[in-house]
VODOVEX-754965 format. One record per atom (N, C-alpha, C, CB): residue in one letter; x, y, z. Coordinates in steps of 0.05 Angstrom, whole numbers, plus 5000, padded with zeros to 4 digits. Glycine has a CB too. Example, Ala and Ser with C-alpha at 12.3 -4.5 7.8 and 13.67 -1.06 7.14 Angstrom:
A526448865156;A524649105156;A526449345156;A522649115181;S525749555142;S527349795143;S525850015157;S528249885114;
***
This chain:
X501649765000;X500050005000;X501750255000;X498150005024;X504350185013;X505350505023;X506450564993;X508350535052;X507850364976;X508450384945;X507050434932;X509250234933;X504150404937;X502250544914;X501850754923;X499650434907;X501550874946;X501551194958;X503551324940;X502551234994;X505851194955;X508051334937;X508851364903;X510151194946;X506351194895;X506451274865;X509351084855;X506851664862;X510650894875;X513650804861;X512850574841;X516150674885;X513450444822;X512350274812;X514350104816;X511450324788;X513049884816;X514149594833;X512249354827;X513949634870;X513749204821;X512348804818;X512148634848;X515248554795;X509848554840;X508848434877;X509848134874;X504648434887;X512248094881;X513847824873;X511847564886;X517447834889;X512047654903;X510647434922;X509347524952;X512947194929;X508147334956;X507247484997;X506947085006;X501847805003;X506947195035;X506846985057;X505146975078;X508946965068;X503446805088;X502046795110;X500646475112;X500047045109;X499746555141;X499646155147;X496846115149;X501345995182;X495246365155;X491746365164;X491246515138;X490246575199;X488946305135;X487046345104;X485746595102;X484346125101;X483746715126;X482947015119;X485247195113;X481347155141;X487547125123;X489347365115;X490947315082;X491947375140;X490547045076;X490946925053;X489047085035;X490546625054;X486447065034;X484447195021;X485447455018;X481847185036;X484447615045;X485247805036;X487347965018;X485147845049;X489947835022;X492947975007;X491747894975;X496947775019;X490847624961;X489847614948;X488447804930;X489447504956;X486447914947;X484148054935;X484848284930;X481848074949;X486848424940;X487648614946;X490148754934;X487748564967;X492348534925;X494648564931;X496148454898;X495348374960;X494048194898;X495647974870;X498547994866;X494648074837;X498747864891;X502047714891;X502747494860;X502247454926;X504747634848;X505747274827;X505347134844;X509147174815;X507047024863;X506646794866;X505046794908;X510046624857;X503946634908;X502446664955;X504146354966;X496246564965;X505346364986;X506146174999;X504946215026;X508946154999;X503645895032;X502345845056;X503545925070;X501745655064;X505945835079;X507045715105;X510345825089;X506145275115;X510946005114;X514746075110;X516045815109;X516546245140;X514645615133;X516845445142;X517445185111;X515545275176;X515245235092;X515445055079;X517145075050;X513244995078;X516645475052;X517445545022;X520645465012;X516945885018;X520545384991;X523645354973;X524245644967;X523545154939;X525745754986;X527146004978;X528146034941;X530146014999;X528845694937;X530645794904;X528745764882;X533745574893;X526645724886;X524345804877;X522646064868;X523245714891;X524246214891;X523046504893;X523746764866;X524446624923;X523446774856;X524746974836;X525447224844;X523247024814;X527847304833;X529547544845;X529947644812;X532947444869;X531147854811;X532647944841;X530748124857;X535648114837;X530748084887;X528548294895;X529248504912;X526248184907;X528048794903;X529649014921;X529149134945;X529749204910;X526148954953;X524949024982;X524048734992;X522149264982;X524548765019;X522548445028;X522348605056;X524648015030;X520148485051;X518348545083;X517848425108;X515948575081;X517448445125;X516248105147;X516248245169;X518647765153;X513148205180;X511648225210;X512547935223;X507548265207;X514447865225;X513647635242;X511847585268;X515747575248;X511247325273;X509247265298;X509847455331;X509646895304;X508247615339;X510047735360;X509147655391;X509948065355;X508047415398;X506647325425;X509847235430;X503647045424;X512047145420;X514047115435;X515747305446;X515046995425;X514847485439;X516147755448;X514647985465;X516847885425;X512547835469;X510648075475;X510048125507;X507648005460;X510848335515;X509548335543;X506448155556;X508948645545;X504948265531;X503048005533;X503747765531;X501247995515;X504547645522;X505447375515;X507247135544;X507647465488;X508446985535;X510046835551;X512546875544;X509346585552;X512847035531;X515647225527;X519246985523;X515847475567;X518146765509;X519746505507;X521746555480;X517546225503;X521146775465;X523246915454;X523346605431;X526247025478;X524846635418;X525246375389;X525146125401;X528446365369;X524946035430;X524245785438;X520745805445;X526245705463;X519445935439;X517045925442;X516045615421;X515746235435;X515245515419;X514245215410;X512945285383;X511845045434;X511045525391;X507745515373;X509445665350;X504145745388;X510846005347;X511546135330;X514646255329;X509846285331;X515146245348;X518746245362;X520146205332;X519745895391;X519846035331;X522045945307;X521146075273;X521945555306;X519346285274;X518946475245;X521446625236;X516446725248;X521946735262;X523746975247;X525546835240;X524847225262;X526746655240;X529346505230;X529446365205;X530046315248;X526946385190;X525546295163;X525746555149;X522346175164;X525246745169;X525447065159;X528947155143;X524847285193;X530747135166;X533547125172;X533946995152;X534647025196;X534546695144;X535046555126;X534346635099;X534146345132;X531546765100;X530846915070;X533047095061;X527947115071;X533847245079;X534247465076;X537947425077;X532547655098;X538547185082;X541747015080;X541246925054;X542546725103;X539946825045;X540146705019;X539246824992;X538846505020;X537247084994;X536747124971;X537447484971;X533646994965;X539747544996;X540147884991;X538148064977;X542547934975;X536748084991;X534748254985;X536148574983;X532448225009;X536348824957;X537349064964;X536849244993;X536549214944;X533749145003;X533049285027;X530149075039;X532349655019;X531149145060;X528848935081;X527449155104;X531048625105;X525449155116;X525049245129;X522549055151;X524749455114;X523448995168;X522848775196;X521648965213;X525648625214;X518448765228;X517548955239;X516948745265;X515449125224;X516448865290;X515848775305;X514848865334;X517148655301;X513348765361;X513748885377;X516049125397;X513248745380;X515949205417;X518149365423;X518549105456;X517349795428;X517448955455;X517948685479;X520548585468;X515348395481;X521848635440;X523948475426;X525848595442;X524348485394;X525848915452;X528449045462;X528449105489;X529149305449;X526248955503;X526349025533;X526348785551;X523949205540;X526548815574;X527448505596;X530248415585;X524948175591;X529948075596;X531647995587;X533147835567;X531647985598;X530647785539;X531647655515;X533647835500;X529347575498;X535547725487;X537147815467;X536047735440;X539947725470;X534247815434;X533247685420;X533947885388;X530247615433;X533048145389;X533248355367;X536648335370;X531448715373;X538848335391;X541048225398;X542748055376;X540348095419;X541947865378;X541747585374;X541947645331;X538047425393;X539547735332;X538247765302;X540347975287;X534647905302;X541148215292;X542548415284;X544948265282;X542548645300;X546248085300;X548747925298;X549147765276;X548947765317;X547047655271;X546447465253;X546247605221;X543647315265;X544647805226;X544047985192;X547048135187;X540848315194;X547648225203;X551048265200;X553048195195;X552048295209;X553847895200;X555047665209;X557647695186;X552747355208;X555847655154;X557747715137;X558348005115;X557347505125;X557348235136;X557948475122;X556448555099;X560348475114;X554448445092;X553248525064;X551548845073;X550648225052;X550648805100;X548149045106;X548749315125;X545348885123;X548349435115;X548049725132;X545349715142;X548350015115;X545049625176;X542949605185;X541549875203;X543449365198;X540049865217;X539950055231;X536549955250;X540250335210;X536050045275;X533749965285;X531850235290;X534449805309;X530450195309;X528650395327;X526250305340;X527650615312;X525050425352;X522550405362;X521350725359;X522750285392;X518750575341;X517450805331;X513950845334;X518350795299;X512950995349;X510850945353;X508251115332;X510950975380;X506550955331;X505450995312;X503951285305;X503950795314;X503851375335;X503251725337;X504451815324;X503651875360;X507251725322;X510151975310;X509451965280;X514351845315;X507651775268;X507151755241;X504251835228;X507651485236;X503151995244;X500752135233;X498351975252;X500352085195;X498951765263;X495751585265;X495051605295;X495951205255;X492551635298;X492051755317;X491251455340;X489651985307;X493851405349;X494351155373;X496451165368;X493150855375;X497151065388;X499650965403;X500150725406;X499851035426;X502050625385;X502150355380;X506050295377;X500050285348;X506750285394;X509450235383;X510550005377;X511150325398;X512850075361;X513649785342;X516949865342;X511849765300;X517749565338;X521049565336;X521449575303;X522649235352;X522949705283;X522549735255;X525849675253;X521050065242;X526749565247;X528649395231;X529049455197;X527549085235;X531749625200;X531849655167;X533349605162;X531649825153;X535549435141;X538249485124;X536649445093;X541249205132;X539749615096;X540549545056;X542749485054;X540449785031;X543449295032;X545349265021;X547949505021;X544249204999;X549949405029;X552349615025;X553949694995;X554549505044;X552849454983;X553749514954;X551949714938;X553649244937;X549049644951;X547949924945;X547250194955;X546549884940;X547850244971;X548050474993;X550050425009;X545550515011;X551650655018;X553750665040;X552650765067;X556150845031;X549350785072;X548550815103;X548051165100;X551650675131;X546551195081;X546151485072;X543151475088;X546251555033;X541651335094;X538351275101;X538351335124;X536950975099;X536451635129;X536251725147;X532751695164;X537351965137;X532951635190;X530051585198;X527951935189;X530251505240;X526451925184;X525052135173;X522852225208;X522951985139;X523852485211;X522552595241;X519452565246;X523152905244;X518652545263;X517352465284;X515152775276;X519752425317;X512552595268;X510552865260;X508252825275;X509652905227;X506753085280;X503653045294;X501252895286;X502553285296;X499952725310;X497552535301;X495852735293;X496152325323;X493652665274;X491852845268;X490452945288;X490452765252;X488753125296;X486953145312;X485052925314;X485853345308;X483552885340;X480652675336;X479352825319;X478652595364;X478353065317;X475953175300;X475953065273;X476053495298;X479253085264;X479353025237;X478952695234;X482053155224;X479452605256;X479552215249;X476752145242;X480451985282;X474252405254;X471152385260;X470052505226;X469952625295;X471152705226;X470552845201;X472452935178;X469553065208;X472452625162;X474452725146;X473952885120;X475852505140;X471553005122;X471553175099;X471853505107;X468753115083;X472753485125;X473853755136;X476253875112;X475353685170;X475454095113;X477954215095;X480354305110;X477054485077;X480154355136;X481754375157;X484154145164;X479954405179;X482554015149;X484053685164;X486053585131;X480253315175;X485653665117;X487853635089;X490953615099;X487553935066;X491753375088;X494953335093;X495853535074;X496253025088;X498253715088;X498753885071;X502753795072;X497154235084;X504054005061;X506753965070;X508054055100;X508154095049;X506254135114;X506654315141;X505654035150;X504854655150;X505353895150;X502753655170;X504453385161;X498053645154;X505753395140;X507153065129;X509853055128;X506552965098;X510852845128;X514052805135;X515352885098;X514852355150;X517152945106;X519152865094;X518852685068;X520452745111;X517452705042;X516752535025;X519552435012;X514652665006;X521252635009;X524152494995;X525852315000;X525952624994;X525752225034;X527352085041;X525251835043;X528852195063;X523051885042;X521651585037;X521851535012;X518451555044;X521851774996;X522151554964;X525251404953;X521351774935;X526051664960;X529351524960;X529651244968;X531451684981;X528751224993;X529050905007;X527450714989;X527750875040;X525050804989;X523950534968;X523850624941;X520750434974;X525650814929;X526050654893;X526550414887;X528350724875;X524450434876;X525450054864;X526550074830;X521449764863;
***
C-alpha cells in the first residue's frame, strides 16, 4: 500500500502467511505472482529475484509483554523469524524492512540482539533499528513497534536517514474527514524524499 501511495512502481513478487482470511485478503487486494502458505515450507530457490524490498511482520506473542515472552524457543511461533533471517541470507534482498513488537528490546531476551548479529555476520548490510510509535507517524494511537531496516552496502553506503517524528491528526479530523481543515498538507507530512529515495525500486 505505502508503494502505491508513493506512486513507486514495483512488481508484487510474492507474499506469505499461514491463516486463510489473511490469505484471502492479500489476494484480493494485493495479486502477489506467486502466495506461499506457510514460511516454514517455502523453497527460497524457487523465489524469483532479484528482489529490492522484502518485508516481514513476524509472529509477535513471543516477544510480547502479553505473551509468555519465550523469545525463538517459544514452541507455537518462536521459530518464524529465523525462516525470515534465512530469506534474507540467501536471497540478499537490496533492502528489508522487519517489523515487530518493542517486547523484542526490553527485559531479558537478546533476542533483536541475537538477530542484528546474525543479519551482519557477513557484512553485506547497513542495518539500523528503532522504536517508533505509531503517533510519531500521523495515526491517531499509540502503537509502538521495533522497525528493523538494512540495505545492502553495495547499494547504499548508510546514507538512510529515519524521517522525524510528526503530529497525530486531531480526533475531530479522524471523526470528520471531509473537513477542509484536516487536508494533509506539506506543514502536517514527513519528509516525502527520504521515503522515496529509500523505496526506489
Amino acid at each position: 500500500m505505502a508503494l502505491e501511495i508513493l506512486g513507486a512502481p514495483y512488481l508484487h513478487i510474492g507474499s506469505c502467511d499461514v491463516m486463510p482470511s489473511v490469505a484471502t485478503l492479500i489476494k484480493s487486494n494485493f495479486s502477489p505472482a506467486s502466495f506461499y502458505a506457510d514460511i516454514r515450507s517455502r523453497n527460497n530457490d524457487l523465489v524469483a529475484g532479484p528482489i529490492d524490498l522484502y518485508t516481514a511482520g513476524f509472529p509477535c506473542p513471543p516477544y510480547s509483554s502479553n505473551g509468555r515472552r519465550l523469545g525463538t524457543s517459544d514452541p507455537v511461533s518462536g521459530e518464524i523469524v529465523r525462516y525470515v533471517i534465512r530469506f534474507i541470507a540467501e536471497k540478499l534482498p537490496r533492502t528489508f524492512i522487519l517489523e515487530n513488537v518493542k517486547g523484542m528490546v526490553t527485559g531479558r531476551m537478546r533476542v533483536l540482539e541475537q538477530l542484528l548479529e546474525f543479519i551482519t555476520l557477513h557484512g553485506h548490510y547497513t542495518v539500523t533499528w528503532r522504536v517508533v510509535d505509531a503517533a510519531e507517524c500521523g495515526l491517531p494511537q499509540s502503537r509502538p513497534r521495533v522497525w528493523i531496516i538494512g540495505v545492502l552496502k553495495e547499494v547504499d553506503a548508510g546514507s538512510f536517514a529515519w524521517p522525524p517524528p510528526f503530529d497525530p491528526p486531531d480526533l475531530d479530523c479522524v471523526l470528520d474527514l471531509d473537513d477542509a481543515d484536516c487536508v494533509v498538507t506539506a506543514a502536517n507530512h514527513p519528509p516525502m524524499s527520504q521515503v522515496v529515495n529509500f523505496f526506489r525500486l
